[in-house]
C-alpha positions as CSV (number, residue, x, y, z in Angstrom):
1,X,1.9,4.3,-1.2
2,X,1.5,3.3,0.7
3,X,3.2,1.4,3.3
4,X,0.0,1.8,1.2
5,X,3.0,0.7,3.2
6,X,6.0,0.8,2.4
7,X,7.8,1.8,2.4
8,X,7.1,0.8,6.2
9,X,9.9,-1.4,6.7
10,X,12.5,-0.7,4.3
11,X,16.0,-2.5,5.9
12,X,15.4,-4.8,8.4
13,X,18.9,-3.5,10.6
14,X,18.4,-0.9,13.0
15,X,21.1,1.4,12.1
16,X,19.3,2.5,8.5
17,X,16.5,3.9,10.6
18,X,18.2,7.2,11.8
19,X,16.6,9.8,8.9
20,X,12.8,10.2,8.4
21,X,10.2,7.7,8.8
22,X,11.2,3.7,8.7
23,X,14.9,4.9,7.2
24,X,13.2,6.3,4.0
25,X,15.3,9.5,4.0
26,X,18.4,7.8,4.3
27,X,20.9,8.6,1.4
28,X,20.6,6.9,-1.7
29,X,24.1,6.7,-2.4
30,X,24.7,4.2,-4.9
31,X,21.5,3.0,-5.8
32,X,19.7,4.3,-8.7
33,X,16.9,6.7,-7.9
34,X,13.8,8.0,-10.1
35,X,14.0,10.2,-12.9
36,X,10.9,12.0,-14.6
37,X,10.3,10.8,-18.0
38,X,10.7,7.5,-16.9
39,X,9.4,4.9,-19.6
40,X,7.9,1.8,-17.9
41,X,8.1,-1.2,-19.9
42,X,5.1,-4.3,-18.9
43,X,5.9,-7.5,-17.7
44,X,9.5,-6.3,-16.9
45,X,8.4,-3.3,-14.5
46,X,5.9,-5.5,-12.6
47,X,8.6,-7.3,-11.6
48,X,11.5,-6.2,-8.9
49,X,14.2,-3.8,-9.5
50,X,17.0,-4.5,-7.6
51,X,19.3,-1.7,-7.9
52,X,16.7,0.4,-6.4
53,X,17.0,0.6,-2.4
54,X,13.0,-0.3,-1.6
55,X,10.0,-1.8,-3.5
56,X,6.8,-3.4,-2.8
57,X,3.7,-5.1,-4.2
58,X,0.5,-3.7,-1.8
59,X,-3.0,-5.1,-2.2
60,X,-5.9,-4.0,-0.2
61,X,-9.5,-5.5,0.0
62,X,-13.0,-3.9,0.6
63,X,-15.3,-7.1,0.7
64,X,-18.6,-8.4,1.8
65,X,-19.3,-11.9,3.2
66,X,-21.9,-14.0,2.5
67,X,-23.1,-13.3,5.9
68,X,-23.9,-9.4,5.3
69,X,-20.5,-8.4,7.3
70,X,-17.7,-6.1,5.7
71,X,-14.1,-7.2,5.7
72,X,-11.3,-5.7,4.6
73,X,-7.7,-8.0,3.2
74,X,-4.0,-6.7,2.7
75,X,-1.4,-8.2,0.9
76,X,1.9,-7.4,1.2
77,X,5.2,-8.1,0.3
78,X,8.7,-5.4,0.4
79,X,12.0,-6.1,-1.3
80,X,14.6,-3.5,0.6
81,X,18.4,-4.4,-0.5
82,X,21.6,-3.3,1.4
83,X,23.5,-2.7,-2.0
84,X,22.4,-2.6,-5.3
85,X,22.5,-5.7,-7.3
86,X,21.1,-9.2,-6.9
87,X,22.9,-12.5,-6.6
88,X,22.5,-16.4,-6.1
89,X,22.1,-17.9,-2.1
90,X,23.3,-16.2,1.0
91,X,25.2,-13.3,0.1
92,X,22.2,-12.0,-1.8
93,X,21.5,-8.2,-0.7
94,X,18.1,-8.6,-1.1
95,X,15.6,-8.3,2.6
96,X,12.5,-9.4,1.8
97,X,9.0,-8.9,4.3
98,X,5.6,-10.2,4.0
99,X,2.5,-8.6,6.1
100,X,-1.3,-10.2,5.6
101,X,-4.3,-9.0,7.6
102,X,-8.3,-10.1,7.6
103,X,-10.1,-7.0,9.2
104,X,-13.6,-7.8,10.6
105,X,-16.1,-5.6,12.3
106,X,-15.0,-7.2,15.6
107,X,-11.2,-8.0,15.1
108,X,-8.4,-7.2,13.4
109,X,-6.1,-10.4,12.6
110,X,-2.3,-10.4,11.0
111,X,0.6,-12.2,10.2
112,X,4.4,-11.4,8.9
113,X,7.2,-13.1,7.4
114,X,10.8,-12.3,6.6
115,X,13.4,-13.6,4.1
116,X,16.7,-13.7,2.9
117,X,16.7,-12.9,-1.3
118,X,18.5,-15.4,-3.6
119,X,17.8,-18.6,-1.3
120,X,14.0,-19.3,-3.3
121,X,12.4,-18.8,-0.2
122,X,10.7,-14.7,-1.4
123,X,11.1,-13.3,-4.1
124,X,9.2,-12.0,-7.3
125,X,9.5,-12.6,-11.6
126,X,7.9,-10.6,-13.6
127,X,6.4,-13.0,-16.6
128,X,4.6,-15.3,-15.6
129,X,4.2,-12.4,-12.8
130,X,4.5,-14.3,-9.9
131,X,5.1,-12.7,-6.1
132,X,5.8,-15.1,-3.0
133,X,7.3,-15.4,0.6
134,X,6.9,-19.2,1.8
135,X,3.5,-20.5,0.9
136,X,2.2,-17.0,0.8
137,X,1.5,-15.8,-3.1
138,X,0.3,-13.3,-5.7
139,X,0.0,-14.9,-9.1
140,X,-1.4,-14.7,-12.5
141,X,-1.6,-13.3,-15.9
142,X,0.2,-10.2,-15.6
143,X,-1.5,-8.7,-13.1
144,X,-5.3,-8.4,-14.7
145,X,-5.7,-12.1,-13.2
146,X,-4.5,-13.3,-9.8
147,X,-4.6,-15.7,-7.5
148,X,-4.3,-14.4,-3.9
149,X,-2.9,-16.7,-1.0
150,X,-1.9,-15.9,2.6
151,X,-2.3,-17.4,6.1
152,X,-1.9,-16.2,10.0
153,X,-2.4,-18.2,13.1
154,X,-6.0,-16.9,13.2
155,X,-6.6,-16.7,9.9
156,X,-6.1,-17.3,5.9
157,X,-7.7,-16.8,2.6
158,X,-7.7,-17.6,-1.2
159,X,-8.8,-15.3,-3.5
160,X,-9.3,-14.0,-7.1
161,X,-9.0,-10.9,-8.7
162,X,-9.7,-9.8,-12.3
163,X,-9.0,-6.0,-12.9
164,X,-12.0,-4.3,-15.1
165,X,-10.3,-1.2,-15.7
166,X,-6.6,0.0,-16.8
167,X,-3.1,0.5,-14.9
168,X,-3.4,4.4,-13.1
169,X,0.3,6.1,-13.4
170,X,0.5,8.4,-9.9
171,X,2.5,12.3,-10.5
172,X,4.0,12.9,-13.5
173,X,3.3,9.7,-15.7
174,X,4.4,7.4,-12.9
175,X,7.2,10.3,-10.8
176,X,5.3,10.9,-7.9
177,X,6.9,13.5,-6.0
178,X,7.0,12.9,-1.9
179,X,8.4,16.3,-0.8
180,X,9.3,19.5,-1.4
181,X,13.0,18.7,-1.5
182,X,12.1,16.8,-4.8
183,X,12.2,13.1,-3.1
184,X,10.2,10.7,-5.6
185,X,9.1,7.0,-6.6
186,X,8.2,5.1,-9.5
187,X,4.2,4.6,-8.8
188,X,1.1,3.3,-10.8
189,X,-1.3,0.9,-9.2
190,X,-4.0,-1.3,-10.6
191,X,-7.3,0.1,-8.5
192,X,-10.0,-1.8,-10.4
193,X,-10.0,-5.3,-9.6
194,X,-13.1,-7.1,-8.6
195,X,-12.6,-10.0,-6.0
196,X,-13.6,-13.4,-4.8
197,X,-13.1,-16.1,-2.7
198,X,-12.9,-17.4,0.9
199,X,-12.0,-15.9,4.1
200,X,-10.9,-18.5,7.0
201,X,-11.3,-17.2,10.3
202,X,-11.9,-18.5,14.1
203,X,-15.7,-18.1,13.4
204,X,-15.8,-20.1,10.3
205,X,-15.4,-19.8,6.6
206,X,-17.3,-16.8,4.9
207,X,-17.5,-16.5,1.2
208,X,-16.6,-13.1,0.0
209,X,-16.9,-10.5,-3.0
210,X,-15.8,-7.1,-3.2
211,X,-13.2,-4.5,-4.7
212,X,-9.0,-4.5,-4.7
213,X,-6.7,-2.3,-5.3
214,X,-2.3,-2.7,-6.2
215,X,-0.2,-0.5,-5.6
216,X,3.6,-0.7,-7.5
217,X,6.2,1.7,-6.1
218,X,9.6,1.6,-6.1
219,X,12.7,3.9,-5.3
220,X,16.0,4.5,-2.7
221,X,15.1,8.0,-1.1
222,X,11.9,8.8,-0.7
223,X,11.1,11.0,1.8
224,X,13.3,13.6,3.0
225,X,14.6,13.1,6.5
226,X,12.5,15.6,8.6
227,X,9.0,13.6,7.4
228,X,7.9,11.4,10.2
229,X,5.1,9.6,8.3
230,X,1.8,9.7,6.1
231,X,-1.4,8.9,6.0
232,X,-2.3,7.1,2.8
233,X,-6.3,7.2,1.3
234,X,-7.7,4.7,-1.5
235,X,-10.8,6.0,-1.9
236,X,-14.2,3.9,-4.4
237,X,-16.8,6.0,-4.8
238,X,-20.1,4.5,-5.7
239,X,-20.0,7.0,-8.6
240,X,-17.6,4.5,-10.1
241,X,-14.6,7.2,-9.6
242,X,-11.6,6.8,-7.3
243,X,-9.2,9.0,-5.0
244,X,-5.8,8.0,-4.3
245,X,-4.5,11.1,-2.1
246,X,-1.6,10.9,0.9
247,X,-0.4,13.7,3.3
248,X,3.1,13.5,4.5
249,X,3.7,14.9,7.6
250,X,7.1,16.8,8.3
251,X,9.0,19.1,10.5
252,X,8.6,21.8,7.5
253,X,5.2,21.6,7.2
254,X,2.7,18.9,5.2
255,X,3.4,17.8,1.4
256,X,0.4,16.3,-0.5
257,X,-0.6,14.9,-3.7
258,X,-3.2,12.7,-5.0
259,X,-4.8,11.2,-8.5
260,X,-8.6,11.8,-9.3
261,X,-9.4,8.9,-11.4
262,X,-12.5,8.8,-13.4
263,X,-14.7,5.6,-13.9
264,X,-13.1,5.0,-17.1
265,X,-9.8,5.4,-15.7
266,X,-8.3,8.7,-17.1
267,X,-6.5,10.3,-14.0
268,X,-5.7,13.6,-13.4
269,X,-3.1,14.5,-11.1
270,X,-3.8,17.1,-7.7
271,X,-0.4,19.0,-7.1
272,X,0.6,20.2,-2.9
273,X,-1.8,21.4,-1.5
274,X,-5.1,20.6,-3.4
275,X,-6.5,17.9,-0.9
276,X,-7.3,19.2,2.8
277,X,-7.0,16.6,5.3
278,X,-8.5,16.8,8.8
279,X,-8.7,14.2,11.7
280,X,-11.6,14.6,13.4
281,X,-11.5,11.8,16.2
282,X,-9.0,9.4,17.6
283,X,-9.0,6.1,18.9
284,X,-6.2,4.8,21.4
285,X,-4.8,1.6,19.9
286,X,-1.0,0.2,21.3
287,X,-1.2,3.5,23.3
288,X,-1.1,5.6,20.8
289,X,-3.9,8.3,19.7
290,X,-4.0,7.1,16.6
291,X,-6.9,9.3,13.8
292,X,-9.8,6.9,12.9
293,X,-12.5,9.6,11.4
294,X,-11.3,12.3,9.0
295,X,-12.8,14.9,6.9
296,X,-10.9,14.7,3.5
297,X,-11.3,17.8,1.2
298,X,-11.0,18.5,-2.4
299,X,-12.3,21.4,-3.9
300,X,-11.6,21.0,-7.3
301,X,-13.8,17.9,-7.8
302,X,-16.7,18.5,-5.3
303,X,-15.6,16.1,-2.8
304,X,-16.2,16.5,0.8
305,X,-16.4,13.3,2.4
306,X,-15.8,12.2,6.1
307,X,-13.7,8.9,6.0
308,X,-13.9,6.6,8.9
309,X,-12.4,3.4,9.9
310,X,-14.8,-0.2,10.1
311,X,-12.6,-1.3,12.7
312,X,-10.5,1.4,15.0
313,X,-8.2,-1.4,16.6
314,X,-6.6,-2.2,13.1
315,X,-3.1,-1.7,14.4
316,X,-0.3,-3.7,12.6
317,X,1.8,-4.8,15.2
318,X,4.6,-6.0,13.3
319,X,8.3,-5.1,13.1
320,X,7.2,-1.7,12.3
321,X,4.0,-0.7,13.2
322,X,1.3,1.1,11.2
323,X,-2.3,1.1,11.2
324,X,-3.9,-0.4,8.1
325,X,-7.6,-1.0,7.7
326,X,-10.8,-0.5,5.6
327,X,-13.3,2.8,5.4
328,X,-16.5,3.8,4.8
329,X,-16.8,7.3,3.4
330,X,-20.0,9.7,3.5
331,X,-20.6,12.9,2.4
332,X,-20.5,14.3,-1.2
333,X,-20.1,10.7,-2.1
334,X,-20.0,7.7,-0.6
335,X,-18.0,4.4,-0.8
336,X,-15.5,2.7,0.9
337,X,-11.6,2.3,0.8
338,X,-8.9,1.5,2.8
339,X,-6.4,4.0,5.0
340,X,-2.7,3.6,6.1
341,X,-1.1,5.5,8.8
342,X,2.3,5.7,9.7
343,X,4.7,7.3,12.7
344,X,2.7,8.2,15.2
């Protein structure tokens, strides 16, 4: 879902952040909101949706360097609008936010930008697909080829990606469903990209190779207002199969779903309930106990894996802050993946 992400920044003023995590159970009054039976239509739904409240275009990275380190990549980029429609220049609606991040064994590097829609400056079309905030981009073929750019103080990279495998559609043939009061998003991802390029970072360039994963969600409520954030898991297996699961913490209790996606990607979706998720140790990062090690549980397919993070300090200390950074997992199977946490 994530933030991976985002939803973690939604509308950049203040006063939409009174109900549930980041503003994401604010009302949806006026903005068109998901229905089940949804039929996506490719390019068009790659690209943005503007009379839905909140969208985003999430990539994550597991890769190894040339130098026999891990590193992990995120790309990000968030459309929130203040009223439903689109139009030329200033008076455009449209918020748009960009995070980046390198993750290294030792360090933990990021950057963000913000932008006004209809100026040029951010923005996304759908065919050629083509994503962008400044000089930062995400372009290609659709999305089974991209070209990946982004740059920080302390760091930048170029990459490509070629997916091997097909689009994943998260819930109910893309309605994923984010609590028991029935809030949802439009959600598929593309989790079977394999990856290339170069990493720039204060030690040097390192040449890298390794797995991605998109996430595609959009929607204008969704997450009731009690839920004060999730924890988000994209799990490879060296089996060649693949766990997206998420656990959505809320006065009322937890809500959880997640897709089981074989290596030829069929999916099956896991209702409330069928994933257990445990933190088993903590690390303090921007004083906060924040979980770094968890034991992740799911029955139905065998798997009992402990997940824990490369790099602990992987705090996102942007305009909202979440902690976003690549796993290892052992156990039943093994891998590696990336993990997003939100609100604590």
């Amino acid at each position: 879902m994530n933030v991976r992400a985002l939803l973690v920044f939604l509308v950049f003023p203040l006063s939409a952040f009174a109900q549930g995590y980041a503003g994401l159970g604010t009302s949806a009054e006026g903005f068109s909101t998901p229905k089940p039976g949804y039929e996506f239509q490719f390019p068009q739904d790659h690209g943005p949706h503007p009379d839905y409240r909140i969208e985003w275009w999430y990539l994550t990275a597991n890769l190894q360097g040339a130098d026999g380190q891990d590193y992990g990549i995120q790309w990000t980029l968030f459309r929130s609008a203040l009223k439903p429609f689109e139009s030329d220049g200033w008076q455009s609606p449209q918020l748009w936010m960009g995070h980046a991040a390198v993750t290294t064994p030792d360090n933990h590097y990021f950057s963000e930008r913000l932008s006004r829609g209809g100026i040029g400056q951010a923005g996304v079309q759908a065919d050629p697909f083509d994503a962008w905030i400044d000089d930062w981009h995400m372009r290609g073929d659709g999305l089974d080829h991209l070209a990946l750019a982004a740059s920080g103080t302390e760091f930048s990279y170029d990459l490509t990606l070629t997916a091997s495998g097909p689009l994943v559609f998260h819930g109910d043939r893309g309605y994923s469903v984010k609590s028991a009061d029935g809030q949802a998003s439009h959600y598929y991802s593309q989790p079977f990209y394999t990856v290339e390029g170069v990493l720039r970072l204060p030690t040097g360039d390192v040449a890298v190779t390794g797995q991605g994963w998109l996430d595609r969600e959009w929607s204008s409520q969704p997450l009731s207002e009690d839920q004060s954030g999730w924890d988000w898991f994209s799990l490879s297996f060296d089996s060649g199969q693949k766990l997206m699961a998420f656990r959505l913490r809320g006065e009322r209790g937890d809500f959880t779903s997640a897709t089981w996606i074989e290596a030829d990607g069929k999916s099956a979706t896991l209702d409330d309930g069928s994933v257990q998720f445990t933190p088993l140790a903590t690390h303090n990062v921007a004083d906060r106990d924040v979980p770094t090690r968890w034991r992740v549980s799911l029955p139905d397919k065998g798997v009992e894996v402990d997940v824990n993070a490369i790099t602990p300090s992987a705090w996102m200390g942007t305009r909202f802050e979440y902690w976003e950074g690549p796993v290892r997992v052992s156990g039943s199977h093994t891998g590696q993946g990336y993990l997003e946490m939100t609100g604590y």
